[in-house]
C-alpha positions as CSV (number, residue, x, y, z in Angstrom):
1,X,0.0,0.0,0.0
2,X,1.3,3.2,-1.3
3,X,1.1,6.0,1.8
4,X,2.1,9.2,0.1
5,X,-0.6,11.6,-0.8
6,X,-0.5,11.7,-4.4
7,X,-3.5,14.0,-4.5
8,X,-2.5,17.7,-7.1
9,X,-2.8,20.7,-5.5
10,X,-0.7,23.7,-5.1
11,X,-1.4,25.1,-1.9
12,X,-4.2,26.4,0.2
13,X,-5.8,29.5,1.7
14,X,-7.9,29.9,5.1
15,X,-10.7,32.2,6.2
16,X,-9.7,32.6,10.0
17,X,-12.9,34.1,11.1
18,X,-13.4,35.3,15.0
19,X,-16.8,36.7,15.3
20,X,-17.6,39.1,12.4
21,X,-13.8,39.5,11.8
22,X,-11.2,38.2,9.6
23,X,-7.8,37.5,11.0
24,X,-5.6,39.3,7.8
25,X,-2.2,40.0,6.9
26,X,-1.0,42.0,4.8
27,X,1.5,40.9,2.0
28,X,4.9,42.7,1.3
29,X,5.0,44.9,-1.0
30,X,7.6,43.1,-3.3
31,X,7.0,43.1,-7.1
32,X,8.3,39.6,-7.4
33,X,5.4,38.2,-5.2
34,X,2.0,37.8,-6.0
35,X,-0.5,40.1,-4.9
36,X,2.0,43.1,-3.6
37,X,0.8,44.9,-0.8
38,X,-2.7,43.0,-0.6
39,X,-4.9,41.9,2.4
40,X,-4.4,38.1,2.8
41,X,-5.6,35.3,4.5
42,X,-3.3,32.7,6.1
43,X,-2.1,29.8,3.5
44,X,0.5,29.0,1.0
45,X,2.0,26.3,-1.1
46,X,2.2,22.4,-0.3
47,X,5.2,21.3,0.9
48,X,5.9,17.5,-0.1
49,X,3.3,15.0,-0.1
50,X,1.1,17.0,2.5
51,X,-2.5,16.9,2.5
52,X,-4.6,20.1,2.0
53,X,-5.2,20.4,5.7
54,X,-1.8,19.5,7.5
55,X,-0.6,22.4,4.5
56,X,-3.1,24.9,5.7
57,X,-2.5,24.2,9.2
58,X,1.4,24.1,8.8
59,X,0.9,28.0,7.2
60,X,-1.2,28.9,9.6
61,X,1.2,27.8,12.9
62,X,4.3,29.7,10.0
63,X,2.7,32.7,9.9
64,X,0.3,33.5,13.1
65,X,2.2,30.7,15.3
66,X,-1.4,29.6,15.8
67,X,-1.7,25.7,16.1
68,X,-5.6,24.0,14.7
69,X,-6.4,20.8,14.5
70,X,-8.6,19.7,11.8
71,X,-11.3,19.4,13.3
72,X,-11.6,23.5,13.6
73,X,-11.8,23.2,9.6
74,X,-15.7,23.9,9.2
75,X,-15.3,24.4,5.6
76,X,-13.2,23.3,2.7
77,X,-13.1,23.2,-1.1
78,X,-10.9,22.9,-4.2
79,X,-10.6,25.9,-7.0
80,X,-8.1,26.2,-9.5
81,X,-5.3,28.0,-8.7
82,X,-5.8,31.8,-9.2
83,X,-1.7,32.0,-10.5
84,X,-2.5,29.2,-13.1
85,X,-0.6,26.4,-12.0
86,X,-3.1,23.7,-10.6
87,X,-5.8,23.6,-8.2
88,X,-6.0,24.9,-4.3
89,X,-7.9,24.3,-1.3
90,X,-9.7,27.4,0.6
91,X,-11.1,26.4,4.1
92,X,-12.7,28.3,6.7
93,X,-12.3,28.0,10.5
94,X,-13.5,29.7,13.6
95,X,-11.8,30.8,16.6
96,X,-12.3,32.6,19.6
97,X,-10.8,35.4,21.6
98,X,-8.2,33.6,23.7
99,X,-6.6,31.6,20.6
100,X,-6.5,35.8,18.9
101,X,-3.9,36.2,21.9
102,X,-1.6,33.6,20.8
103,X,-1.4,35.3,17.7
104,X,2.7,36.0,17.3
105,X,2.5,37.0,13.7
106,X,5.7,35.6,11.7
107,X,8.1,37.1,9.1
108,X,6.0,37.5,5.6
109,X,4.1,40.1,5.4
110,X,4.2,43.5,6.8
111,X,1.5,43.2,9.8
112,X,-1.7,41.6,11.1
113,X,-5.2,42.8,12.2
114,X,-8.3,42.1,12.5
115,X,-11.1,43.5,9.7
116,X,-14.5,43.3,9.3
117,X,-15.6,40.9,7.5
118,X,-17.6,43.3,5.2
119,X,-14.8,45.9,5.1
120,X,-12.6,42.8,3.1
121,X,-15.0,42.2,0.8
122,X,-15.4,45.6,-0.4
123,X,-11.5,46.3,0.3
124,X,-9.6,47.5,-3.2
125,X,-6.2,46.3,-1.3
126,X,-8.2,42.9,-1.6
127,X,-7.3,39.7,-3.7
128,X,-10.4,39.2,-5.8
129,X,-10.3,35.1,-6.0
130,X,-10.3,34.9,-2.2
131,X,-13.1,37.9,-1.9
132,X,-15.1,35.1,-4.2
133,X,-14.3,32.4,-2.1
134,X,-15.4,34.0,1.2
135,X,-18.4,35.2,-0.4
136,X,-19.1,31.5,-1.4
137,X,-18.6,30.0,1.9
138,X,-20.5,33.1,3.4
139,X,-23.7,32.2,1.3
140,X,-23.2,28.4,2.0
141,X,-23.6,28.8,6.2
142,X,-26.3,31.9,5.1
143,X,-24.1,34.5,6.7
């Protein structure tokens, strides 16, 4: 029996939602990244053989030093990769005030907060795919 995930994806995003908030970073402003100077969710590419949810949970504990099990994954599903090379996951989880204080944010990005939910989604400093995405999920739990 083979054990290695050989499922294709690139990497994964995740809403980190705490009340009506969004936990959001954001990104460098580098011109050889994607998305300079844009509000981001936690995520990022697949390292190895990982699944989907040990990738977005590796990013998150990376960037936020936040650790999730997967059980706090409410929500997950594949798109195809907005930078054209394969598909990615997009999940959603919930958390609460006292994990927001173990928040020690990392070294991508130039800093954290926390923004309205509805703020992001009309937000011009915003990455469109993942604006979609949220709005999907949002619709799906009838938000």
């Amino acid at each position: 029996m083979n054990d290695k995930n050989t499922e294709k994806f690139t990497g994964c995003k995740m809403a980190l939602i705490s009340g009506r908030q969004l936990v959001m970073y954001l990104r460098d402003n580098l011109a050889t990244i994607p998305y300079p100077n844009c509000w981001d969710f936690p995520g990022g590419g697949r390292e190895g053989n990982e699944t989907a949810e040990e990738c977005v949970l590796r990013e998150l504990y990376e960037e936020f030093s936040l650790v999730l099990t997967k059980a706090c994954l409410v929500y997950k599903q594949i798109d195809i990769n907005q930078t054209g090379n394969g598909n990615a996951y997009f999940f959603a989880a919930h958390i609460d005030n006292e994990q927001l204080d173990k928040i020690r944010f990392g070294n991508e990005g130039q800093y954290w907060r926390l923004m309205d939910i509805q703020d992001y989604l009309n937000h011009p400093q915003a990455i469109n795919s993942l604006q979609q995405r949220l709005k999907r999920y949002l619709a799906e739990i009838d938000y």
